[in-house]
N, C-alpha and C positions, 0 to 999 in steps of 0.2 A: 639423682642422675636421670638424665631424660629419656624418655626410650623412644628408638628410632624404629619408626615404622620400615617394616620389607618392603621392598623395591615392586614385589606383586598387586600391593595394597595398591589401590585405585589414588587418585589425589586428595578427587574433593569425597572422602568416602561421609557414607549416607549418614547422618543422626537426625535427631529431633530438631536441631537448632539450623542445619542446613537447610531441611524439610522447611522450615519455616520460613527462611532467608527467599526461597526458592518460590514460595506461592505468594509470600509479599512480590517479589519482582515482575512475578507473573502477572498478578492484578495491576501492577504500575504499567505493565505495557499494554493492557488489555483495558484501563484506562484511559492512555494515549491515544491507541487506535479507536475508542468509541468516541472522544472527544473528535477527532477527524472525521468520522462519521458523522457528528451532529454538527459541523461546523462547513462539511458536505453537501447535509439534507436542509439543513436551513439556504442557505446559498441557493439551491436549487428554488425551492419553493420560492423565496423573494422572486427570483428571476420569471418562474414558471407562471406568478399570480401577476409582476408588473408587466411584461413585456407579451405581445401575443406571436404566436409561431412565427418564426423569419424575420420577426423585426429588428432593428440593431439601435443600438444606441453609440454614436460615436463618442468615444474617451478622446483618444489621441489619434495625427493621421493613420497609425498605426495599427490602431486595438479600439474592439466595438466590447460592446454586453450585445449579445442576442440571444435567442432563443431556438434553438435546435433540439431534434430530438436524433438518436442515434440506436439502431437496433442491432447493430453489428458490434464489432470489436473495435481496436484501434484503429484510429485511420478510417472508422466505416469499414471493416473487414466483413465480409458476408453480413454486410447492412443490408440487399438486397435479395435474402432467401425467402424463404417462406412462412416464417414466425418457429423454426425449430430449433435454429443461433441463439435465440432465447436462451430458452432451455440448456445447451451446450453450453455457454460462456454462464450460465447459474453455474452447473455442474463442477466446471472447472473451478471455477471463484470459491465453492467452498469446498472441493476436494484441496485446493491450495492454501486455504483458512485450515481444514484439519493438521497441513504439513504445518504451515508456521507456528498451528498452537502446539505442535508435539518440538518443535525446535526451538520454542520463547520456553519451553519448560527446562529442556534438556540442556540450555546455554544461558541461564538468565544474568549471570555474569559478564558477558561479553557483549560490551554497550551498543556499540557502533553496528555489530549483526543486528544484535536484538530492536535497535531504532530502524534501522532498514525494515525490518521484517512487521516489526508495528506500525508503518509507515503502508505500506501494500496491506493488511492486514484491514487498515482501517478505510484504504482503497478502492480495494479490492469489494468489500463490504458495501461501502457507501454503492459503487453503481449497482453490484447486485439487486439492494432495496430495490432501486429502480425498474429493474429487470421483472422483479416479482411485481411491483406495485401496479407497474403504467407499462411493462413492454418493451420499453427501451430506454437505454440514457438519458439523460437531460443533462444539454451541453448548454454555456451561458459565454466561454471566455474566447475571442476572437481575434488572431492576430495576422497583421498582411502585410503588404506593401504594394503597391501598385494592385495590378491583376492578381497578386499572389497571395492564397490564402493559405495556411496554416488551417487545418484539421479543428475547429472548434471543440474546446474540452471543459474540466472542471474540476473543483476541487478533488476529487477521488483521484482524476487521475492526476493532477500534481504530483498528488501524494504516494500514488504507482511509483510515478517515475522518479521523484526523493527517491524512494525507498529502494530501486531499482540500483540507482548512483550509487548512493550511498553500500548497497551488498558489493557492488565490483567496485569499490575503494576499501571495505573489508577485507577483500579476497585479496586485493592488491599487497595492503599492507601484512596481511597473512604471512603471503609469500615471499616477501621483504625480507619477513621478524626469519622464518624457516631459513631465509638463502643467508642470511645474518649469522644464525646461531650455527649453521653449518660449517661455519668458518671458523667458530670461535674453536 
């Protein structure tokens, strides 16, 4: 006969083989995000070594390659301080690297989080190097129309904003599967 665990007992309670299930998952997402990273920094440096500051390459009427550098945030957010946004936007990138590796640990079952979170992860990461290396971003990707330009960006932050999406389309369906089963 089987025996049915108490209702106190936790789910996924802790053994050796979960233990295990659980730092495999971990290294596949941590993985992922360095694979973004180097997929990042290579992208950067092509652009950094062919093109020289401000020049563009037109693709389409739409979208150039150029070379920009960025020492602020999104958008050029406090681009324009003094060189200590540096430091603050390091700070924050890996105070937010400690939170995602204690949540890719604590969730590595739950796909759709854990790729959002390895997504920014690997982000988040990629401009830091930057940050520490040279000072600021290294933007390459440019899009406009007319007079109107779009914020020049780069693989890190694609992979921000995936990663961004993709967490409030977790949280969406989250709250779905919760208003779902609350009826049942």
């Amino acid at each position: 006969m089987a025996r049915v665990k108490p209702a106190t007992m936790p789910d996924a309670a802790i053994t050796p083989h979960t233990t295990a299930r659980r730092v495999r998952s971990l290294w596949f997402w941590l993985a992922g995000a360095f694979l973004i990273i180097i997929i990042d920094q290579i992208t950067k440096l092509y652009f950094e070594t062919q093109l020289v500051y401000g020049e563009r390459w037109v693709v389409a009427p739409f979208f150039d390659f150029t070379l920009l550098y960025n020492t602020g945030a999104a958008f050029s957010f406090l681009a324009d301080g003094q060189g200590w946004q540096r430091w603050l936007f390091t700070a924050i990138a890996l105070g937010a690297t400690g939170l995602i590796l204690h949540m890719l640990r604590r969730h590595p079952g739950q796909t759709l989080f854990c790729t959002s979170l390895m997504c920014i992860l690997g982000g988040a990461l990629g401009n830091v190097i930057d940050r520490i290396a040279h000072g600021h971003v290294i933007d390459f990707l440019l899009f406009y129309w007319n007079t109107w330009h779009f914020p020049a960006f780069n693989v890190a932050d694609i992979a921000i904003t995936v990663g961004a999406g993709l967490l409030i389309l977790d949280e969406l369906l989250r709250m779905k599967r919760e208003r779902q089963a609350g009826k049942a």
